[in-house]
N, CA, C and O atoms as a CHARMM CRD file, in Angstrom:
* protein
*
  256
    1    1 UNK  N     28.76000-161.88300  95.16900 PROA 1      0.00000
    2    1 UNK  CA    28.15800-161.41000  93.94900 PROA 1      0.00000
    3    1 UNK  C     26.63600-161.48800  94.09100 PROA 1      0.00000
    4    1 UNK  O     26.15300-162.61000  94.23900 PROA 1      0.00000
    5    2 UNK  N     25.91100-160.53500  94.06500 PROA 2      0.00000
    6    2 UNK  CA    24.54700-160.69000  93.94600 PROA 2      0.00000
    7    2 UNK  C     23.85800-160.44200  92.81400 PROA 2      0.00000
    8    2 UNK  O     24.15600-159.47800  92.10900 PROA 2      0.00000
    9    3 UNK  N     23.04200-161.12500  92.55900 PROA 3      0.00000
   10    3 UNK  CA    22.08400-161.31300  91.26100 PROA 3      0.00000
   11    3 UNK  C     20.70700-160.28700  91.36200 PROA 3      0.00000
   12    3 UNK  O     19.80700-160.48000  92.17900 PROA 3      0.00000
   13    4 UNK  N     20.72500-159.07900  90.30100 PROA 4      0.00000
   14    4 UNK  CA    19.12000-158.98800  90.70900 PROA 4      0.00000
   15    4 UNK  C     18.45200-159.07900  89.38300 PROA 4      0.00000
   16    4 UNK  O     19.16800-159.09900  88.38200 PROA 4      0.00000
   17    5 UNK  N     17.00500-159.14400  89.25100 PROA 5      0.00000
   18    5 UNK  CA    16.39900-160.17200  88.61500 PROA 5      0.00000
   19    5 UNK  C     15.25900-158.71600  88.39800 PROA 5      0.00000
   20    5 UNK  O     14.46100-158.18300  89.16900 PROA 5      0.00000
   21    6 UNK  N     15.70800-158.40000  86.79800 PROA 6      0.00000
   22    6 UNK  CA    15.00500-157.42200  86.66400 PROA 6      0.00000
   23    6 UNK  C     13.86400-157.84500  85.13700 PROA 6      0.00000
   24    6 UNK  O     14.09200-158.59900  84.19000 PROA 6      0.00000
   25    7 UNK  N     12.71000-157.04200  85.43100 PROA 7      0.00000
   26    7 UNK  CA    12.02500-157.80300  84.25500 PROA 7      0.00000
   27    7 UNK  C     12.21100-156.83300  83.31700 PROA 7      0.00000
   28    7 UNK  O     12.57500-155.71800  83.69200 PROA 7      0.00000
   29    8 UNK  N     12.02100-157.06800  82.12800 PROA 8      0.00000
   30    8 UNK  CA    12.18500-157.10400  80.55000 PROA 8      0.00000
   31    8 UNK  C     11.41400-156.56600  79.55600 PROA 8      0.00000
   32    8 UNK  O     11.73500-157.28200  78.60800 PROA 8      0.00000
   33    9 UNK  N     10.51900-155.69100  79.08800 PROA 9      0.00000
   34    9 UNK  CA     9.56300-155.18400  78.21700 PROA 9      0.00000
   35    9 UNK  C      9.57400-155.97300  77.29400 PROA 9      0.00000
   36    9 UNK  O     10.53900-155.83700  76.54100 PROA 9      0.00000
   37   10 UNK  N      8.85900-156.77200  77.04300 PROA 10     0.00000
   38   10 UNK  CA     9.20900-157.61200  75.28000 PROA 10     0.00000
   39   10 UNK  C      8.38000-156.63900  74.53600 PROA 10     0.00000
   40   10 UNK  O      8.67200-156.38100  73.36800 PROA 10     0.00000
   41   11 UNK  N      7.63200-156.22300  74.96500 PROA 11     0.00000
   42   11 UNK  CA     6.40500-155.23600  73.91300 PROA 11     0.00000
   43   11 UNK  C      6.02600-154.26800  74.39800 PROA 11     0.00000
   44   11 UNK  O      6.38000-154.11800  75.56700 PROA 11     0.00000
   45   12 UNK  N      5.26500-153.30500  73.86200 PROA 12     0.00000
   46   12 UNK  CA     4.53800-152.15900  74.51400 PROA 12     0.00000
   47   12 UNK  C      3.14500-152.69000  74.76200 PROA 12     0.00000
   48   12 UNK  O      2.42900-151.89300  74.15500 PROA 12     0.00000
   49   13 UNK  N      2.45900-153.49700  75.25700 PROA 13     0.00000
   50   13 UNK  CA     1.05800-153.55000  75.16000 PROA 13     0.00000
   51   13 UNK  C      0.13100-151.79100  74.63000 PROA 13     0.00000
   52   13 UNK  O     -0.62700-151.62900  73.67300 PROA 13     0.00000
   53   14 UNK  N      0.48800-150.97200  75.44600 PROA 14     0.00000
   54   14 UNK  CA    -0.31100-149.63800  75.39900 PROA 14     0.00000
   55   14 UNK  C     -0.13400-149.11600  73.65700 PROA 14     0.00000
   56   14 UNK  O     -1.15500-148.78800  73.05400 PROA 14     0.00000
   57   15 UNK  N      0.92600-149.08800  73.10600 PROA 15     0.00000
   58   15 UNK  CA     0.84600-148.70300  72.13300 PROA 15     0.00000
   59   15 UNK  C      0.20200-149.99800  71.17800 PROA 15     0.00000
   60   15 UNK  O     -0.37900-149.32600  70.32600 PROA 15     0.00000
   61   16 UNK  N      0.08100-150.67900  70.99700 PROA 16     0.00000
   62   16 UNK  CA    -1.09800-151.65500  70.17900 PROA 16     0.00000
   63   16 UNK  C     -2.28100-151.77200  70.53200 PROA 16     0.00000
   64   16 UNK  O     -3.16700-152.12400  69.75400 PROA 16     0.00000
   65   17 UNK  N     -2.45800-151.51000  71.68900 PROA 17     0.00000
   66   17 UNK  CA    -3.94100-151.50600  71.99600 PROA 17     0.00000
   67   17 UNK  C     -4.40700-149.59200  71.52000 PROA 17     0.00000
   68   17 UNK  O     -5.50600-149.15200  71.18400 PROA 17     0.00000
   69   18 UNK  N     -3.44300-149.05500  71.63700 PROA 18     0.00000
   70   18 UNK  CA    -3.71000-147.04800  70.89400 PROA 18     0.00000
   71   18 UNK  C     -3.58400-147.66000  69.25000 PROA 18     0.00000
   72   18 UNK  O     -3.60100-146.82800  68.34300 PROA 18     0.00000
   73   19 UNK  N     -3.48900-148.75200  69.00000 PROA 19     0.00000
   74   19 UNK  CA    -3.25700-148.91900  67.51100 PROA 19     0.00000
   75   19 UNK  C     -4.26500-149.54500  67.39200 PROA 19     0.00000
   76   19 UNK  O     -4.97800-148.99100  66.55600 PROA 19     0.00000
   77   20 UNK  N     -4.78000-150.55800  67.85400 PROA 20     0.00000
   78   20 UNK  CA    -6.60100-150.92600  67.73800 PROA 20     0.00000
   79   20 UNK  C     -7.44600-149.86500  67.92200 PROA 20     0.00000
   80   20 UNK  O     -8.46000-149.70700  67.24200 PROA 20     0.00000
   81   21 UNK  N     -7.03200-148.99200  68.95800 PROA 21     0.00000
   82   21 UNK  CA    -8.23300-147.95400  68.77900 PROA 21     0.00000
   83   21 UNK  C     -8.01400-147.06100  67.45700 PROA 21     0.00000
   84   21 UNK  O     -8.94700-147.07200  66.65400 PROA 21     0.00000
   85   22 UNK  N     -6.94200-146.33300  67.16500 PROA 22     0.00000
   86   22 UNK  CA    -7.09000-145.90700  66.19700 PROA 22     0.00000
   87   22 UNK  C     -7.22500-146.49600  64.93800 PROA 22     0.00000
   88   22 UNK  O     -7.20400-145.76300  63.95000 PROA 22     0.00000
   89   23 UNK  N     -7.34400-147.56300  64.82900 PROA 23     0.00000
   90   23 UNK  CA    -8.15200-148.23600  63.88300 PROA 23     0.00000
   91   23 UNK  C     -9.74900-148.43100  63.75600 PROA 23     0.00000
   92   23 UNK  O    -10.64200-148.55000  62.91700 PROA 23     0.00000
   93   24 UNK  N     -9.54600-148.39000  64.96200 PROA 24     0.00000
   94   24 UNK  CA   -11.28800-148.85900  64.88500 PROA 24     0.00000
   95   24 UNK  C    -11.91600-147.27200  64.92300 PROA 24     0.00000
   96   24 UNK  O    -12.92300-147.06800  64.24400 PROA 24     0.00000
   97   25 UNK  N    -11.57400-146.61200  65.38400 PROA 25     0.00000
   98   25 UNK  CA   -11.84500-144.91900  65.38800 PROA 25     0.00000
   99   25 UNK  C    -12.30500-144.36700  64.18100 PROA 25     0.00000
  100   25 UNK  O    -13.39400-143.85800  63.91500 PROA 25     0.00000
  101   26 UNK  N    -10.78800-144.64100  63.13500 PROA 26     0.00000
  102   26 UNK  CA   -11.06900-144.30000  61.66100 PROA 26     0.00000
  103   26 UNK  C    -12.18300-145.49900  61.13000 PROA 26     0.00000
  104   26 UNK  O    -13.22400-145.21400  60.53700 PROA 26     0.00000
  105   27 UNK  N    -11.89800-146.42500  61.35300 PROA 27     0.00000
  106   27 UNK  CA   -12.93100-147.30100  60.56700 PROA 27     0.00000
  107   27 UNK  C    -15.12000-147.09100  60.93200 PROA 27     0.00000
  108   27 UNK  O    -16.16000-147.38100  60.34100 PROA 27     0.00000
  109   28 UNK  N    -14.80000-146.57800  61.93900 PROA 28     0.00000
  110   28 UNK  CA   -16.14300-145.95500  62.32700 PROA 28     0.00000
  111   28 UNK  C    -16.55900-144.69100  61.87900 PROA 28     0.00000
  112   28 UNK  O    -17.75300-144.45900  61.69200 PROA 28     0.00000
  113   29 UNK  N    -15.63700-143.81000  61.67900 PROA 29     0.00000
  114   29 UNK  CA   -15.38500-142.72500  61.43200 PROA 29     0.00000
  115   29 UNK  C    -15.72400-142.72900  59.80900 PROA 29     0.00000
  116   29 UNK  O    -16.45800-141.89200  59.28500 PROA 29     0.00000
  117   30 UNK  N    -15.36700-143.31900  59.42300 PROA 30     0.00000
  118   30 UNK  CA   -15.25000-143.62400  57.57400 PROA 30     0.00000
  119   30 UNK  C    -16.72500-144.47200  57.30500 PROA 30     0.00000
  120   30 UNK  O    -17.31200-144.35800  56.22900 PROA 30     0.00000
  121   31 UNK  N    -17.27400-145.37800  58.47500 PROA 31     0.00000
  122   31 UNK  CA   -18.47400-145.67700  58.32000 PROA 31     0.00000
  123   31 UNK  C    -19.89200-144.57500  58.32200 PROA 31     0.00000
  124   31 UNK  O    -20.98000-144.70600  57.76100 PROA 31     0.00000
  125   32 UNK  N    -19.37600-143.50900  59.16600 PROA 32     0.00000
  126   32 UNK  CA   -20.39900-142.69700  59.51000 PROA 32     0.00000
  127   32 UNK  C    -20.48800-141.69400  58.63800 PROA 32     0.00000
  128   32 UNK  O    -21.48300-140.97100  58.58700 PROA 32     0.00000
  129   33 UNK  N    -19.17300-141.51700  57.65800 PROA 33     0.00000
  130   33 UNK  CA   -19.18200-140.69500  56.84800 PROA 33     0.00000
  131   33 UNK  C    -20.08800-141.04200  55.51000 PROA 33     0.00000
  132   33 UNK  O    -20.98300-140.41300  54.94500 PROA 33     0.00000
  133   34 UNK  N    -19.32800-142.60100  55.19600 PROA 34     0.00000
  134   34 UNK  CA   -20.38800-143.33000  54.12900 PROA 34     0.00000
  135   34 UNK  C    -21.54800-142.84300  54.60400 PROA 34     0.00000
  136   34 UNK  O    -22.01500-141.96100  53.88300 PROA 34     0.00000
  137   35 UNK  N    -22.36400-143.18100  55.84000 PROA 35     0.00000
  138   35 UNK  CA   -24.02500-143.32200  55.70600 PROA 35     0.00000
  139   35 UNK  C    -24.56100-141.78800  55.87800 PROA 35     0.00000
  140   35 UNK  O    -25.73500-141.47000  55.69100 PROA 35     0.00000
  141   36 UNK  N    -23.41300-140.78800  56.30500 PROA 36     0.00000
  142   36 UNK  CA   -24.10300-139.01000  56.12400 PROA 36     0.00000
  143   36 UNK  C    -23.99400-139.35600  53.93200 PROA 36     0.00000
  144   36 UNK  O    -24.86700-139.07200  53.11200 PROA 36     0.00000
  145   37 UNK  N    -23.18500-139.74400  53.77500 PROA 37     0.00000
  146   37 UNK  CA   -23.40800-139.35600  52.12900 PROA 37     0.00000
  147   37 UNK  C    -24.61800-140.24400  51.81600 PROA 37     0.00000
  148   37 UNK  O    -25.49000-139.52700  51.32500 PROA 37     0.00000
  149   38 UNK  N    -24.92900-141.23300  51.88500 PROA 38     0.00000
  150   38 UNK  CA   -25.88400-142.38500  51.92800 PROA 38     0.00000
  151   38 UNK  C    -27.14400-141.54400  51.85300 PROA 38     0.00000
  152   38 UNK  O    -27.94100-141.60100  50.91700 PROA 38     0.00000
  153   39 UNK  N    -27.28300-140.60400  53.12300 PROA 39     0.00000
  154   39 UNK  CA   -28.74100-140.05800  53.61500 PROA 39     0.00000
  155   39 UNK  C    -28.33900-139.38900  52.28700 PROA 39     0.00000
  156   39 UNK  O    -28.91900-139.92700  51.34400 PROA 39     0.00000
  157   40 UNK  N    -27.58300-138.45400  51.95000 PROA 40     0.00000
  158   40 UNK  CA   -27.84100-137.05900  50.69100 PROA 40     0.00000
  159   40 UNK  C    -28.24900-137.88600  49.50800 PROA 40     0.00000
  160   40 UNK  O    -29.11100-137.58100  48.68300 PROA 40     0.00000
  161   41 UNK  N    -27.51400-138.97700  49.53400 PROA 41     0.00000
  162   41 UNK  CA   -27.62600-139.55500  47.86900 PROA 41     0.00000
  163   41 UNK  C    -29.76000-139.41000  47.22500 PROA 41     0.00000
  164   41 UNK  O    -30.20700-139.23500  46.09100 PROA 41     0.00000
  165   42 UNK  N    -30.39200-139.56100  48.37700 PROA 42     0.00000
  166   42 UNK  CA   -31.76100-139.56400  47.59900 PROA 42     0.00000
  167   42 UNK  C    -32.03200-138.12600  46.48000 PROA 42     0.00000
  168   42 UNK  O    -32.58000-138.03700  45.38200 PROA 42     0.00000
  169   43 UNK  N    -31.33300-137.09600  47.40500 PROA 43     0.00000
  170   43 UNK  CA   -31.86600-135.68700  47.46300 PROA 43     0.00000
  171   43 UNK  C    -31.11100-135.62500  45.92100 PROA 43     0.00000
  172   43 UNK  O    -31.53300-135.11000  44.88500 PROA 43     0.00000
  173   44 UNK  N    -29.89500-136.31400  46.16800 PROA 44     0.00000
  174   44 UNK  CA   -28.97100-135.78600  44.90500 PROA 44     0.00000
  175   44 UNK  C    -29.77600-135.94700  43.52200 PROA 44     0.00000
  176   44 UNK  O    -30.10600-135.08700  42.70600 PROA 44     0.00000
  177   45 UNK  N    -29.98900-137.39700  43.53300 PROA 45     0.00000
  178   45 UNK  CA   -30.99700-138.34400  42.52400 PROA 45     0.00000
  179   45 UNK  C    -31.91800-137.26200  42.15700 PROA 45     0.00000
  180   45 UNK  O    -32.06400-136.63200  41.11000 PROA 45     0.00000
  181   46 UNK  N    -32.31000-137.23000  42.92900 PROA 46     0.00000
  182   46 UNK  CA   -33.98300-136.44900  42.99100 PROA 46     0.00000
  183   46 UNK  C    -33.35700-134.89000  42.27700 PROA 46     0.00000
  184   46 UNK  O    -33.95500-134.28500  41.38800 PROA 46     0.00000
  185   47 UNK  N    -32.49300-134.59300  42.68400 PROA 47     0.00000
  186   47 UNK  CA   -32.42100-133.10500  41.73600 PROA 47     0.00000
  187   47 UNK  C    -31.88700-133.46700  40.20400 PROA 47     0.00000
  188   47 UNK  O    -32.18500-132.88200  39.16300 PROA 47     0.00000
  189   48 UNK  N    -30.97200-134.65500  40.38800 PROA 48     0.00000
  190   48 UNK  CA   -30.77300-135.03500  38.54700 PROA 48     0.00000
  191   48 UNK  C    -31.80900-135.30200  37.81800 PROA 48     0.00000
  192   48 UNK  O    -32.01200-134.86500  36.68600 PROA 48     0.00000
  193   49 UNK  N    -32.46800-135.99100  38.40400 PROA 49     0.00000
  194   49 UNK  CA   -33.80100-136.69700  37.65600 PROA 49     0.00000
  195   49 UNK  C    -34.39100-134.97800  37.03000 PROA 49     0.00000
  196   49 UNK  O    -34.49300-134.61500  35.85800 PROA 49     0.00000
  197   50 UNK  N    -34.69800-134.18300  38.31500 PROA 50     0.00000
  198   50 UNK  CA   -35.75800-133.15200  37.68600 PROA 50     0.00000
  199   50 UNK  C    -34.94300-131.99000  36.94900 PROA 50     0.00000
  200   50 UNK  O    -35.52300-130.96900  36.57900 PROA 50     0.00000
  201   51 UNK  N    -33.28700-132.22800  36.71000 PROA 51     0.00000
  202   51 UNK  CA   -32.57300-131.44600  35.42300 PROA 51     0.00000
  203   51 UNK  C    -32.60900-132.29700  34.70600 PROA 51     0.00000
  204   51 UNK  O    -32.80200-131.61200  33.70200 PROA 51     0.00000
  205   52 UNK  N    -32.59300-132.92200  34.47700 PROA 52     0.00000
  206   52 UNK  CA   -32.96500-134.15900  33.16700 PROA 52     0.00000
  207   52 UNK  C    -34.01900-134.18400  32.64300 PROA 52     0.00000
  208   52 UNK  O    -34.05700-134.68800  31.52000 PROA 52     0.00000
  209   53 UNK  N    -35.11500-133.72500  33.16300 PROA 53     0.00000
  210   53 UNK  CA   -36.93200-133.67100  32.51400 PROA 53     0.00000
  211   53 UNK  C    -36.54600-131.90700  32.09500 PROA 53     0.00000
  212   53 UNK  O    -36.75200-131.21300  31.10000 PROA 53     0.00000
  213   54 UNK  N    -35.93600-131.68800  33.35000 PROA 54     0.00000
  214   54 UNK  CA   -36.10600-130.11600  32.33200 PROA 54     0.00000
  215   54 UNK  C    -35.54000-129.76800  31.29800 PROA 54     0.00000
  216   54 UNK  O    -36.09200-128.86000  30.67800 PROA 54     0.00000
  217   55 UNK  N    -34.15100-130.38800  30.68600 PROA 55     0.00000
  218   55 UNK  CA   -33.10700-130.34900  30.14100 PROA 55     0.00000
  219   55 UNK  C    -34.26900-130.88100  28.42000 PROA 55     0.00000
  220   55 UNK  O    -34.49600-130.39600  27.31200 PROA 55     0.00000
  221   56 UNK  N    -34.72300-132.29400  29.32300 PROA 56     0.00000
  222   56 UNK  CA   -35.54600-133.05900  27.58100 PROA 56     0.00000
  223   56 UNK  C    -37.13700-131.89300  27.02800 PROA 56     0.00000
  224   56 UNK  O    -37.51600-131.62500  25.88800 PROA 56     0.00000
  225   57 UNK  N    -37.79300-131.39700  28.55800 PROA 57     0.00000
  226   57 UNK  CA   -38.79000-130.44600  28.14100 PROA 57     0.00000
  227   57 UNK  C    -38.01300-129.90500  27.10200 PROA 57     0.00000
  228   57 UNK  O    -38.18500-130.31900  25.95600 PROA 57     0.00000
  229   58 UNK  N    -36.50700-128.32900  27.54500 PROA 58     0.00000
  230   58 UNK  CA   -36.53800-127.50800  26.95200 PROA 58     0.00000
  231   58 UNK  C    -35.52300-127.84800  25.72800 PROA 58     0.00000
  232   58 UNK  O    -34.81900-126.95000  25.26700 PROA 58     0.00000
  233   59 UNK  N    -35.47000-129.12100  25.23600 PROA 59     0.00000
  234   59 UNK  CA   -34.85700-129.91200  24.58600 PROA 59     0.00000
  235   59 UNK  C    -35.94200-129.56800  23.07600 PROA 59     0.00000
  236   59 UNK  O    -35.37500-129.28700  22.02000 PROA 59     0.00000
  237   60 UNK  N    -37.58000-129.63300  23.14100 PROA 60     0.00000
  238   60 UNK  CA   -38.01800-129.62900  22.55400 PROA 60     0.00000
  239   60 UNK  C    -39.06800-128.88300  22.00000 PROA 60     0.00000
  240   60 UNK  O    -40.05800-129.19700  21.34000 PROA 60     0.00000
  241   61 UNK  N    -38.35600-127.18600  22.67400 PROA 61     0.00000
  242   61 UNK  CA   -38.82100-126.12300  22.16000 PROA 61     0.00000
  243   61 UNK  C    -38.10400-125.62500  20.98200 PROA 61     0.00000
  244   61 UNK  O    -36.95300-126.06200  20.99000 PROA 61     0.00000
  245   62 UNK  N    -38.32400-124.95300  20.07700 PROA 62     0.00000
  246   62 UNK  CA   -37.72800-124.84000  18.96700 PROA 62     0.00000
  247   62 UNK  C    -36.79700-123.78600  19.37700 PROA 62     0.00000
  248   62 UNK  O    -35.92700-123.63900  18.52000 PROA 62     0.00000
  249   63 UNK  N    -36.67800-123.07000  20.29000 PROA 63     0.00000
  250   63 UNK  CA   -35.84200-122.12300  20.58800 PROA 63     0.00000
  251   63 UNK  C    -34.42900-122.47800  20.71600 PROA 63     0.00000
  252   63 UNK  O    -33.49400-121.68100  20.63200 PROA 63     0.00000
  253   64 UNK  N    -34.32500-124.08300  20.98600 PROA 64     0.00000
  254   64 UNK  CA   -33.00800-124.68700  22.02600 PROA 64     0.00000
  255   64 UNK  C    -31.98200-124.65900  21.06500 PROA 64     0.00000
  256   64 UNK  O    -30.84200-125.01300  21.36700 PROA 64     0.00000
């Protein structure tokens, strides 16, 4: 009778380490998105502010 002595997969290493990356992928991904909206947010401000002065100017023409 001979014995052979075969090894065993307990886990996939490759697929958890493709599961750290795609984690860290999206999580960078979702960071870079925050700071592109980050950069617009001044511009955004900046155009409410100057419909808001225009809105109170023509707020106080008698025409409105």
């Amino acid at each position: 009778m001979s014995i052979k002595v075969q090894a065993v997969p307990l886990s996939n290493p490759q697929s958890s380490e493709r599961l750290v990356k795609r984690g860290a992928l999206l999580a960078f991904r979702a960071l870079r998105a925050v700071t592109a909206q980050a950069k617009k947010t001044p511009g955004i401000l900046a155009q409410a502010s100057a419909d808001v002065r225009d809105a109170w100017q023509e707020s106080s023409s008698p025409n409105a």
